[in-house]
N, C-alpha and C positions, 0 to 999 in steps of 0.2 A: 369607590368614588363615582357621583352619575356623570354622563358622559354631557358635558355642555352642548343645550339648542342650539343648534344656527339657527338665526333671527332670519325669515325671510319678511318680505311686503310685497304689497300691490301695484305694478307696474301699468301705465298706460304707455302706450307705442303705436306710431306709421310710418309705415313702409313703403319699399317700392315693390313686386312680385316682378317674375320674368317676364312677363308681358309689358310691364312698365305701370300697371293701375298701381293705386293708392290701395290701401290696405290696412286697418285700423285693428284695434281690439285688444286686451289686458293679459297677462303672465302676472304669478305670483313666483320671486326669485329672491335670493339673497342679498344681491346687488344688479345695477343696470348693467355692470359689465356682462354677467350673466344670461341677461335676457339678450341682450344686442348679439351675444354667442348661439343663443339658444334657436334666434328667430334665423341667423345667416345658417346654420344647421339646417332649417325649413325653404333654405332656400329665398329667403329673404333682405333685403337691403335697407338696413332701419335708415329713415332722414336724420342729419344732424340735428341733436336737439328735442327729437321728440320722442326720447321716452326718458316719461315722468314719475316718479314714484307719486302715490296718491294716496290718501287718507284713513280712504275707505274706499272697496269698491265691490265689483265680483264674487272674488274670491276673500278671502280673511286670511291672515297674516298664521292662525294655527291651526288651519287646515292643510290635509297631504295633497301635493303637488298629484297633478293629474295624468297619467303613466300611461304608456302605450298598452298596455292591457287593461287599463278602463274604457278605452277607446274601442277595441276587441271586443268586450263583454256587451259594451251597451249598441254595437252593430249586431250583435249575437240575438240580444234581447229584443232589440227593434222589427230585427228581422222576422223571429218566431213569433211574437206578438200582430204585425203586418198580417202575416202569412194565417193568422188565425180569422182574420177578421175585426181586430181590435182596430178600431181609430186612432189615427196617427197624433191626433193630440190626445186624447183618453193614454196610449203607448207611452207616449210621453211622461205624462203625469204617473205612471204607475213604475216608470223606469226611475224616473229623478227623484221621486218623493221614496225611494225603498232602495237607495244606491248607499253600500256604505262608505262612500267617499264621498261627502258634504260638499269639496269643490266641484267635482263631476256632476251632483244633484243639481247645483245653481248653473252650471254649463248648459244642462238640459234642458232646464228653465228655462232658460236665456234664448234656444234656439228655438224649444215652444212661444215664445213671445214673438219673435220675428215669424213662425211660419201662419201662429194667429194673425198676425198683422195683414195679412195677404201675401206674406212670400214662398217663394217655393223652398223646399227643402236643401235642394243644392244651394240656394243664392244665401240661407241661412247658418248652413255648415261653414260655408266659403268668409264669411264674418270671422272663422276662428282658426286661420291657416295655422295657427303653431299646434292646433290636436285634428286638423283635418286637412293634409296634403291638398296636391291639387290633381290627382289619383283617384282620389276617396270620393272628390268632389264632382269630378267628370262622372265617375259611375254612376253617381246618386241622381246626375244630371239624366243621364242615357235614358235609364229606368223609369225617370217621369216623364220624359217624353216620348218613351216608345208605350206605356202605358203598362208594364210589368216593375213596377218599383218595388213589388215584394220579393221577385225573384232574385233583382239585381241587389238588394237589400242582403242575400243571404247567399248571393256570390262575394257580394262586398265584406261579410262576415267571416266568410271562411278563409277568403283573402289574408285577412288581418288576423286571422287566429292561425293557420299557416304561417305567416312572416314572423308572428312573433313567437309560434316555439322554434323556428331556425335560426333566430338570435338568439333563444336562449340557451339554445345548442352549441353556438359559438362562446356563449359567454360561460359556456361550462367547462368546455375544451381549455380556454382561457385563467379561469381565476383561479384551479389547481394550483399548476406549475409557480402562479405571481404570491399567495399565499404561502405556500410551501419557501419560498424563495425570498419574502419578508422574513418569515418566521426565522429563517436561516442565519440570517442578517441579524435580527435582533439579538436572539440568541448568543452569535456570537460577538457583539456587541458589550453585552451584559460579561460572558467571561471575559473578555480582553479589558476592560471597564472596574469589575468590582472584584473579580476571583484570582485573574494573572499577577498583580499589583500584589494579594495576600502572599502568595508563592514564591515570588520575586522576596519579599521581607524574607522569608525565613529560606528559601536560598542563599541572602547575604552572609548570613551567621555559618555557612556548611563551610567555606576556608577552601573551597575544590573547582575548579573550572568547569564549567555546566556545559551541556552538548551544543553544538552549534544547531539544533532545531527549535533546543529550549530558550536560548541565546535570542532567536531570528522573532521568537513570538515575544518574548521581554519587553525587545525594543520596540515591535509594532505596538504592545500592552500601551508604552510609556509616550507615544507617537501621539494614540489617538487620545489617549487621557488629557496631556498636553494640548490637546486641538478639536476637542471635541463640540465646542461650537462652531469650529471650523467646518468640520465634517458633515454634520446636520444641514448648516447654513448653504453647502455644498450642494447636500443630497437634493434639499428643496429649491436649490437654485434651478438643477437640472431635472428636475420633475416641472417645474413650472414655466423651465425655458421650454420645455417638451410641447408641451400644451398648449402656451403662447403662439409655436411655432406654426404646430398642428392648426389651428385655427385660423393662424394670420397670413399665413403664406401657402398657395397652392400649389405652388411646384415641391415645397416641402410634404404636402399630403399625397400629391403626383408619385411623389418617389418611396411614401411610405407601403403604397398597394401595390407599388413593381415587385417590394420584396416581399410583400405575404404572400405573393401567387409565386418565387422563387423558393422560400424558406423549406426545408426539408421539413417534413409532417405536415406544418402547417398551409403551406402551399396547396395539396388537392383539397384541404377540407375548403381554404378559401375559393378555390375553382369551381368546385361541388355547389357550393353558395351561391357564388353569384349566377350560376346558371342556373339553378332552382328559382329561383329568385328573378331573373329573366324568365321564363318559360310560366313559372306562375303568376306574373304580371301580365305578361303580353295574352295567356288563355284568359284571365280576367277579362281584362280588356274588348279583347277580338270577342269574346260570348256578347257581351254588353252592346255592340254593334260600334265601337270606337271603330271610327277609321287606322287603319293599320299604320300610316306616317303621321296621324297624329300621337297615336296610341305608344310611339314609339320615344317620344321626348319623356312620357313619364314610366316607361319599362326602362329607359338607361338610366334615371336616378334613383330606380329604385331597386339595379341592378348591385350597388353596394360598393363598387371600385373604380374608379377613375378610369382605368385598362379598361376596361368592358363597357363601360359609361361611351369612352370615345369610338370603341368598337361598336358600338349599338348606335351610335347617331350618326355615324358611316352608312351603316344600316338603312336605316330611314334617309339618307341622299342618295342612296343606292336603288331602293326601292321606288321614291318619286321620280326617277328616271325612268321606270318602266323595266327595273330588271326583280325578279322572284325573289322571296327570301329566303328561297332554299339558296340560290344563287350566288346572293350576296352575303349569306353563312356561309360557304362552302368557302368564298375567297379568304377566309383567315380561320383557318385549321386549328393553328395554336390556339385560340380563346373559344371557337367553338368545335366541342365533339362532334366524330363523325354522327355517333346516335342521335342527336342532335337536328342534324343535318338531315339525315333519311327519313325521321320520322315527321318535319316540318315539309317535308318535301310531300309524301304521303297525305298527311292533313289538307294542302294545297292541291291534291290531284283529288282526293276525295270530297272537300269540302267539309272538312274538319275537321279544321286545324283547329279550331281550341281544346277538343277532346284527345290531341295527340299531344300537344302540350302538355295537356295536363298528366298526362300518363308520365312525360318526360319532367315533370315537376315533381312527382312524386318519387320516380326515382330516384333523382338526383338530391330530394328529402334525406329519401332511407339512405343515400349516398354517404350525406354528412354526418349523420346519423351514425353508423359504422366508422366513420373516419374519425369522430368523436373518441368513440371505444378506441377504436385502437390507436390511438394517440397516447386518452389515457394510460391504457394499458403499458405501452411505451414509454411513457414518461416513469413512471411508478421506480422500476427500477433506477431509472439515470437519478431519478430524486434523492431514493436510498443512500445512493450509493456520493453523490454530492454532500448530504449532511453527513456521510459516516466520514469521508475526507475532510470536511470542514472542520464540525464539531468534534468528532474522534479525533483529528489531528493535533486541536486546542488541546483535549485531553491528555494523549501522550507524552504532548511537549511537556507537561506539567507535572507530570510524572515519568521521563526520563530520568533525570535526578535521583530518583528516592531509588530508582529498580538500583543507577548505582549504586547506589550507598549499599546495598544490599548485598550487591556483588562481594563487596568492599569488604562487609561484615562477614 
């Protein structure tokens, strides 16, 4: 059976940004719920009322959503092409008209028209906060006015091609265990549902009192069959109260990142992360000539956790007082490593600090990297050994029975 589309459209919307300006421009989404999620994710504040689904617009209704590695690839591409000598609208035209994502083509378009128009390249990205932060935006900004925007073009590239293999690092660590662990579920779902019910019949007819294991899965068999819109209506209550939460309440996300940096395994990989992730923001940044307390409001949001987020803009109050950042790293031990620490310190007595950064970004890459693996690797057996108690379990119950009868005979 083919798997039914979601129907998405063309949304217009404006906003407020952290600065408080106005902010305009289109999302293709399912529903407006989704877009109004999509843009407060960007760090935006959509106004009452204004986003409108539309006709026609941008993007087309059966084109693919446009993904943070279209966004990677076409920094990638803009950059090598810069760097060659290519003109930035000629670059343009040779990126969007030969892009296999039709939405991203008209994106490019779009920003080709503005920078024709006479605008600058940052003022034209910044028209489309939900695929160009305001990170991506200040770079692009730095580079044209220190008059190296090839350079910073393909710092900005590797930025985002870095960020997004350590997410996909985490989302691999991740979807194992959650796959393995539906599957588990459905599974046994299905025998408690269509196979325990068979067994149960033709144990009635046996005349003998069955094992209290076989007994204990019977009655579950006859629980959820009895209730099984029950169940469902359940499951998806609490996936979507999850979500709802997740979004709508911050002291609920607050308390979601205390436990990933607690959680046994997954805790160093999420520490690994977001200091990577720090350290390869802030060398960004600092190479680009960002002032280092401004540089630091967009290194905490793109440090990836609330904990480190409030740890980092401590940072930057700490720092416009006149105290070092080796200084005001060193005063919270727990979120930043001593390596860390020494080798910021270093960069600061040498005069570069983004090249020691970046050393400490890479490490802490390969960090996650490793912690990936052996995660994995750890997980693997607890997995086995989960579905062979699950599902084995189902099984024996259901064949307790017959071994006696066996006996018997």
């Amino acid at each position: 059976m083919a798997k039914a589309k979601v129907k998405t459209a063309s949304f217009s919307w404006e906003c407020t940004n952290n600065k408080g300006q106005t902010v305009k421009g289109e999302m293709t989404a399912a529903s407006a719920d989704m877009v109004k999620a999509e843009l407060r994710k960007q760090g935006l504040t959509p106004k009452k009322g204004k986003i409108k689904k539309k006709s026609g617009g941008l993007f087309s209704e059966r084109q693919k959503p446009i993904t943070t590695k279209d966004i990677a690839v076409f920094s990638r591409q803009l950059a090598t092409m810069m760097k060659a000598g290519v003109p930035m609208v000629q670059a343009f035209d040779i990126v969007g008209q030969g892009h296999s994502n039709p939405s991203m083509g008209k994106l490019i378009m779009a920003i080709k028209a503005d920078v024709e128009a006479g605008g600058t390249l940052a003022s034209a990205l910044s028209q489309h906060p939900a695929y160009f932060d305001d990170l991506f935006v200040s770079l692009v900004d730095a580079g044209e006015q220190s008059g190296a925007l090839e350079t910073l073009l393909e710092k900005v590239a590797t930025y985002k091609e870095k960020t997004e293999a350590l997410k996909n690092k985490i989302k691999k660590a991740m979807t194992y265990p959650i796959i393995v662990l539906v599957v588990a579920v459905v599974v046994s779902a299905i025998l408690l549902i269509f196979v325990v019910p068979t067994f149960a019949e033709m144990f009635a007819g046996f005349g003998a009192e069955l094992p209290a294991f076989t007994l204990f899965v019977v009655h579950l068999s006859d629980v959820l069959v009895a209730n099984v819109w029950l169940f469902i209506a359940a499951i998806a209550g609490a996936i979507y109260g999850f979500k709802q939460a997740k979004l709508r309440s911050k002291s609920f996300r607050d308390f979601l990142d205390q436990m990933a940096l607690k959680m046994p395994g997954f805790g160093a990989l999420t520490t690994n992360s977001s200091i990577a992730r720090f350290a390869r923001t802030l060398a960004t940044m600092f190479a680009a000539g960002v002032p280092l307390v401004e540089a630091m409001v967009s290194v905490a949001g793109a440090s990836g956790n609330s904990v480190y987020k409030k740890a980092i803009l401590q940072v930057r109050d700490d720092i416009s007082s006149g105290t070092t950042l080796m200084s005001s790293l060193s005063q919270n031990k727990d979120l930043f490593p001593n390596m860390l620490i020494q080798m910021v310190g270093i960069g600061e007595e040498s005069g570069a600090l983004d090249e020691m950064l970046d050393k400490v970004a890479e490490y802490y890459e390969e960090a996650v990297d490793d912690a990936v693996d052996n995660l994995t690797a750890m997980m693997e057996p607890l997995i086995m050994a989960f579905l062979a108690v699950v599902i084995g379990g189902l099984v024996i119950a259901m064949y307790l029975p017959i071994f006696k009868m066996g006996e018997v005979v």
